[in-house]
PyMOL CGO cylinders between C-alpha atoms (Angstrom):
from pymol import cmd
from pymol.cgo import CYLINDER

trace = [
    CYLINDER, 138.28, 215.70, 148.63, 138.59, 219.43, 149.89, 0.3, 1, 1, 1, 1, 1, 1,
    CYLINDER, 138.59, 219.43, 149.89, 135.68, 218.00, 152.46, 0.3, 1, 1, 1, 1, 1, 1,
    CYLINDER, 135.68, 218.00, 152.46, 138.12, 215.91, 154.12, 0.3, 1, 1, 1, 1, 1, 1,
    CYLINDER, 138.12, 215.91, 154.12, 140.83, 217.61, 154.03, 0.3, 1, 1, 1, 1, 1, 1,
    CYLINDER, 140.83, 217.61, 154.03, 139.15, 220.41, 155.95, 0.3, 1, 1, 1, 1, 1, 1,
    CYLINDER, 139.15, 220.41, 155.95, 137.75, 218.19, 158.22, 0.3, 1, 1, 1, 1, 1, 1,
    CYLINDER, 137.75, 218.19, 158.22, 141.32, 217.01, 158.88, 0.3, 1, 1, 1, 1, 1, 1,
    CYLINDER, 141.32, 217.01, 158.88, 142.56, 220.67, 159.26, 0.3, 1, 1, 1, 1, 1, 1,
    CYLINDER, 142.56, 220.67, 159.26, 140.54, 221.50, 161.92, 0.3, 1, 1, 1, 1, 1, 1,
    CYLINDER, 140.54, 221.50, 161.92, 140.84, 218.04, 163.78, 0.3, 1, 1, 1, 1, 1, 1,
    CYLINDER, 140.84, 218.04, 163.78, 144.40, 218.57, 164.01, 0.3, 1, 1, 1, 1, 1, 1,
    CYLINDER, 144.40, 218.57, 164.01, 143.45, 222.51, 165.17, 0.3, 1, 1, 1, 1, 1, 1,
    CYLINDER, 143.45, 222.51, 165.17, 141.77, 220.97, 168.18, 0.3, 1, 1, 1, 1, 1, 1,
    CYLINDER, 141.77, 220.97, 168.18, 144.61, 218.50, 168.76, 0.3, 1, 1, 1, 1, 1, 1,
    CYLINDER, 144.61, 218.50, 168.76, 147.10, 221.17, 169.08, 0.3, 1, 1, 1, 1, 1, 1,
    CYLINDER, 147.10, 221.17, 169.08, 145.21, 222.45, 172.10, 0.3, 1, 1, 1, 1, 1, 1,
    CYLINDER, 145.21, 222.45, 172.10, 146.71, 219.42, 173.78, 0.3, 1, 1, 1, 1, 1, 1,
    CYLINDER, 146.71, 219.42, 173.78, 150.16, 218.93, 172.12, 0.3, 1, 1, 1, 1, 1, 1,
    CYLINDER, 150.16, 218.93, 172.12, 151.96, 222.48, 171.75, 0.3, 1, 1, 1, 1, 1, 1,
    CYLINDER, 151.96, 222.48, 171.75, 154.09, 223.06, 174.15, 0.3, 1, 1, 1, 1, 1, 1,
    CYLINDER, 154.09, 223.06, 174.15, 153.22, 226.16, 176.71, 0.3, 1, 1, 1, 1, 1, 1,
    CYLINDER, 153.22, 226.16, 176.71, 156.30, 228.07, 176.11, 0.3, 1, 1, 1, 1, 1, 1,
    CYLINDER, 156.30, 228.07, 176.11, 155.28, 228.56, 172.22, 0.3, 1, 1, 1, 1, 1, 1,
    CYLINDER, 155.28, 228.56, 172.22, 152.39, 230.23, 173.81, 0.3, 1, 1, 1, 1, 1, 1,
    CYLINDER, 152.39, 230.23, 173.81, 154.51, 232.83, 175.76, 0.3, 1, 1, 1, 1, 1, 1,
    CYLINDER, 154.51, 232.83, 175.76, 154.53, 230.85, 179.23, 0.3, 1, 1, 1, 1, 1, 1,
    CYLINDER, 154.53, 230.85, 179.23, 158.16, 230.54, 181.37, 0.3, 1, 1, 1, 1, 1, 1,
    CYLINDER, 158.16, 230.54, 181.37, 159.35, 227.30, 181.31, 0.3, 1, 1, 1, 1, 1, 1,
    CYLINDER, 159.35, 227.30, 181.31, 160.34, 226.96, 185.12, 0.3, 1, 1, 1, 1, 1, 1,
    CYLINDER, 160.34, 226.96, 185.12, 156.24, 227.85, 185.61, 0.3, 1, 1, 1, 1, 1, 1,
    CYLINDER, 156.24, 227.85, 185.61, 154.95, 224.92, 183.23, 0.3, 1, 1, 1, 1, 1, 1,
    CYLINDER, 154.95, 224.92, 183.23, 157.18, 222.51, 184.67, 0.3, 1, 1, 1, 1, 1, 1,
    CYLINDER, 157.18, 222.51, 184.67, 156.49, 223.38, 188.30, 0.3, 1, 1, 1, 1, 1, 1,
    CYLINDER, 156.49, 223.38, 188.30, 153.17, 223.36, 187.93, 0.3, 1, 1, 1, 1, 1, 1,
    CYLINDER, 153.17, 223.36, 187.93, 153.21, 220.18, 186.30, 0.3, 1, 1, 1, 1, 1, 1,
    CYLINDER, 153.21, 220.18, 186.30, 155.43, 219.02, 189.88, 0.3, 1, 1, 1, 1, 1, 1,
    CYLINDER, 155.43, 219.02, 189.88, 152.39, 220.09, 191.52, 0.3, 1, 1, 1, 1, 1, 1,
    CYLINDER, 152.39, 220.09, 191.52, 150.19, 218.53, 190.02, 0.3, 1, 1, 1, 1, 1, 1,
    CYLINDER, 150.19, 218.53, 190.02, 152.22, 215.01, 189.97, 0.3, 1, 1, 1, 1, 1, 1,
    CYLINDER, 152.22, 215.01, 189.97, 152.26, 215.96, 193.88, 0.3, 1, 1, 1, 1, 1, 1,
    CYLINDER, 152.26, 215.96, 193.88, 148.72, 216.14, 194.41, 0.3, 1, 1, 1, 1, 1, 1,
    CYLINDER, 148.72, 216.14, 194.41, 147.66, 213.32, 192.29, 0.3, 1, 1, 1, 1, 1, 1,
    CYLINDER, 147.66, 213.32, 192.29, 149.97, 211.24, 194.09, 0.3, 1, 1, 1, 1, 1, 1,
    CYLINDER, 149.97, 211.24, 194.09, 148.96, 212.96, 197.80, 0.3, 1, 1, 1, 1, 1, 1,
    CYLINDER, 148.96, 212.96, 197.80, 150.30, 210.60, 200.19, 0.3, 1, 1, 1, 1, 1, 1,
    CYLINDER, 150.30, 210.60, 200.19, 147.95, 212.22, 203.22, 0.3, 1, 1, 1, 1, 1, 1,
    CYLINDER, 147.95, 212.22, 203.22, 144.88, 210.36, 202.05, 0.3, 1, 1, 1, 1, 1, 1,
    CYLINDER, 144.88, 210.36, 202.05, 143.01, 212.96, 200.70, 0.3, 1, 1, 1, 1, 1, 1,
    CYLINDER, 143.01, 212.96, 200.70, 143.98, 215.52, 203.26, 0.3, 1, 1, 1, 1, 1, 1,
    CYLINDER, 143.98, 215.52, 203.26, 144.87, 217.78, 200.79, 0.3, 1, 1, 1, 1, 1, 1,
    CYLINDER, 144.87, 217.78, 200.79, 141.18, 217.62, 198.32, 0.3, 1, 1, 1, 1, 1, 1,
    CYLINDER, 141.18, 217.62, 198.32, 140.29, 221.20, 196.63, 0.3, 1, 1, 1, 1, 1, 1,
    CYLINDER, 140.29, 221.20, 196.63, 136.88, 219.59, 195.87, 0.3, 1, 1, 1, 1, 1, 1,
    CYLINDER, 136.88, 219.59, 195.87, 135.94, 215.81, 197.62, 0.3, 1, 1, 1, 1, 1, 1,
    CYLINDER, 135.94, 215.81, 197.62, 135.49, 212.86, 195.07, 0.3, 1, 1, 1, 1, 1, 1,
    CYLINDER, 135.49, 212.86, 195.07, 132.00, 211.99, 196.41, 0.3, 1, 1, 1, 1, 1, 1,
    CYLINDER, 132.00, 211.99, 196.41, 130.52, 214.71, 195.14, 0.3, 1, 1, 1, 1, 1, 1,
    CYLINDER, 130.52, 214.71, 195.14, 128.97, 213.58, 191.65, 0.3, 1, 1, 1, 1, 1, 1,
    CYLINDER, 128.97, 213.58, 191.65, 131.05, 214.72, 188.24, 0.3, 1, 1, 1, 1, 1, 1,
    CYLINDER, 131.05, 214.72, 188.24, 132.20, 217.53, 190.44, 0.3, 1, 1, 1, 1, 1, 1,
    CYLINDER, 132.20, 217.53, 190.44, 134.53, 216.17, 192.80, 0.3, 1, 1, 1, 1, 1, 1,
    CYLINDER, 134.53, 216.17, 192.80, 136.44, 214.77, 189.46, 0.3, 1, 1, 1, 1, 1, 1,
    CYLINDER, 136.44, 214.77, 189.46, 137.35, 218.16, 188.22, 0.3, 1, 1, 1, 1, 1, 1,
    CYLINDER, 137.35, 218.16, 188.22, 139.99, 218.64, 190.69, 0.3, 1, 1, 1, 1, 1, 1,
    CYLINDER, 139.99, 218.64, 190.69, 142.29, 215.28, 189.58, 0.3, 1, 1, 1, 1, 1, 1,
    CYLINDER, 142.29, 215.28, 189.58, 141.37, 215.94, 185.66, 0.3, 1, 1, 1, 1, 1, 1,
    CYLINDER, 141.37, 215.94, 185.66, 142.99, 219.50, 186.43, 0.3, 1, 1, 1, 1, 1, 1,
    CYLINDER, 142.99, 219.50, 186.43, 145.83, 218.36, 188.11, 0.3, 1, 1, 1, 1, 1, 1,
    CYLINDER, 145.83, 218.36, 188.11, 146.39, 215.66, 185.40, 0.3, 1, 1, 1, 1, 1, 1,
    CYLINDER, 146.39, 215.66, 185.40, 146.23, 218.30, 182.62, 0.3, 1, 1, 1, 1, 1, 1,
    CYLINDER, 146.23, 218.30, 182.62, 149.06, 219.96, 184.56, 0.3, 1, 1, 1, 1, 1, 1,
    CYLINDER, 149.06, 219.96, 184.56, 150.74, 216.61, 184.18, 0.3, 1, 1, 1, 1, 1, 1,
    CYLINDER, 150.74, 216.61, 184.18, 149.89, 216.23, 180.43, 0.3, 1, 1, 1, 1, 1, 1,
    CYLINDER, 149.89, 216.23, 180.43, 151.20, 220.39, 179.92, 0.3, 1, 1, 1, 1, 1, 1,
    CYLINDER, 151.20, 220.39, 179.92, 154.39, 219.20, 181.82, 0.3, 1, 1, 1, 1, 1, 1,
    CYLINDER, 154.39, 219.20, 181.82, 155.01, 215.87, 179.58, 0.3, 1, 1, 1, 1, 1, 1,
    CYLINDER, 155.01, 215.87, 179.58, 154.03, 218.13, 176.63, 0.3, 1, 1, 1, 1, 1, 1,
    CYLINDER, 154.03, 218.13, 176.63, 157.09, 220.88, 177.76, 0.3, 1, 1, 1, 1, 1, 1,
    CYLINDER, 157.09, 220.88, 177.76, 159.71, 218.05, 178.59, 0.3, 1, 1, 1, 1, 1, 1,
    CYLINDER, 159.71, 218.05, 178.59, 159.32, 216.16, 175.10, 0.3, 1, 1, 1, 1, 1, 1,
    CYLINDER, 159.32, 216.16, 175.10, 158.16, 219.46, 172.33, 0.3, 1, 1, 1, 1, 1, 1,
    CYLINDER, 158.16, 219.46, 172.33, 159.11, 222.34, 174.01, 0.3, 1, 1, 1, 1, 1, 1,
    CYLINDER, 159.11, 222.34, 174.01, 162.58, 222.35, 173.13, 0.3, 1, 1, 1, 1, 1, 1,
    CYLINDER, 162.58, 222.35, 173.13, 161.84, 222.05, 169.60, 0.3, 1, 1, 1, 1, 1, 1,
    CYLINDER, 161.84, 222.05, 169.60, 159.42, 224.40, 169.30, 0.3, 1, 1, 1, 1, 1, 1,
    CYLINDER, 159.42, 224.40, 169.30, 161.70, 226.70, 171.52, 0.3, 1, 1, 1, 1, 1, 1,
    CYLINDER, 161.70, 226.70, 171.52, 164.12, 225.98, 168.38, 0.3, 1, 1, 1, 1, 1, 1,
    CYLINDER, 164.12, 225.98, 168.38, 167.11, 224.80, 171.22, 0.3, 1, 1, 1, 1, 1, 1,
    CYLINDER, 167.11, 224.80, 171.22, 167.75, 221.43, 169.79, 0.3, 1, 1, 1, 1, 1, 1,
    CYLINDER, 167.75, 221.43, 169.79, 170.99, 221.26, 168.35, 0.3, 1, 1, 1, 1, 1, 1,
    CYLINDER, 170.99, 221.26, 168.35, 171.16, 219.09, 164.85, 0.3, 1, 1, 1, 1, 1, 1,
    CYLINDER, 171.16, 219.09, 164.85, 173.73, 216.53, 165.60, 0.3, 1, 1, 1, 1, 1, 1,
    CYLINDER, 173.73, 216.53, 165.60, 177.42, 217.11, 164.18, 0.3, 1, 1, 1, 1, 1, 1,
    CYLINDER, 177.42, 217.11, 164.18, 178.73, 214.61, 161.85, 0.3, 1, 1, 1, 1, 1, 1,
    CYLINDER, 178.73, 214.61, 161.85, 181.55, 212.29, 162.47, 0.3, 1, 1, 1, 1, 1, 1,
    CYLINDER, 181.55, 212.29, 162.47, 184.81, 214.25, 161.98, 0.3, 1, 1, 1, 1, 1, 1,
    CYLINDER, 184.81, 214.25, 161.98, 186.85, 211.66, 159.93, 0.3, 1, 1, 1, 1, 1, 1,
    CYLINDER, 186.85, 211.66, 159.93, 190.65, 211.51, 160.74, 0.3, 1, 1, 1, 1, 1, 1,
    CYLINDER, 190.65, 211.51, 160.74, 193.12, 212.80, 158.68, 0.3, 1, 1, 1, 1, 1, 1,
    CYLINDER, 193.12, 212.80, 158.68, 194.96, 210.14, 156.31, 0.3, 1, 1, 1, 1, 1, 1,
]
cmd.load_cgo(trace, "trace")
């Protein structure tokens, strides 16, 4: 049983790579979410490929790139949706004030 739960432990340590928020690790927000806008603008790069850091027909290479610029993406999605809570900036939401009778 302790098997598996260790097993689970460090599945979920690898997962939080991917899922905890940038500012919890000490980076500015306005720098996670702009470089997330950059790298929404270069996966959607209206020049046709005018703007390439490495060209796609270069084999498992030329991929690196996009998968970068998605990660940015992912970091950016990440910030939006946990960063406030880990940032500890949601406010609980107040109860109903009842009138007075």
């Amino acid at each position: 049983m302790d098997e598996k739960t260790s097993i689970e432990k460090t599945t979920a340590d690898k997962l939080s790579f991917f899922t905890t928020p940038l500012t919890a690790r000490g980076w500015p927000r306005w720098i996670v979410l702009g470089l997330a806008a950059l790298g929404l603008l270069y996966v959607l790069n209206p020049t046709a490929g005018i703007l390439e850091f490495l060209p796609d027909n270069l084999p498992l290479v030329g991929n690196l790139d996009d998968g970068a610029a998605f990660l940015l993406i992912w970091y950016g999605i990440v910030e939006l949706v946990e960063g406030r809570k880990a940032a500890g900036t949601v406010t609980p939401p107040t109860p109903p004030v009842e009138p007075p009778q």
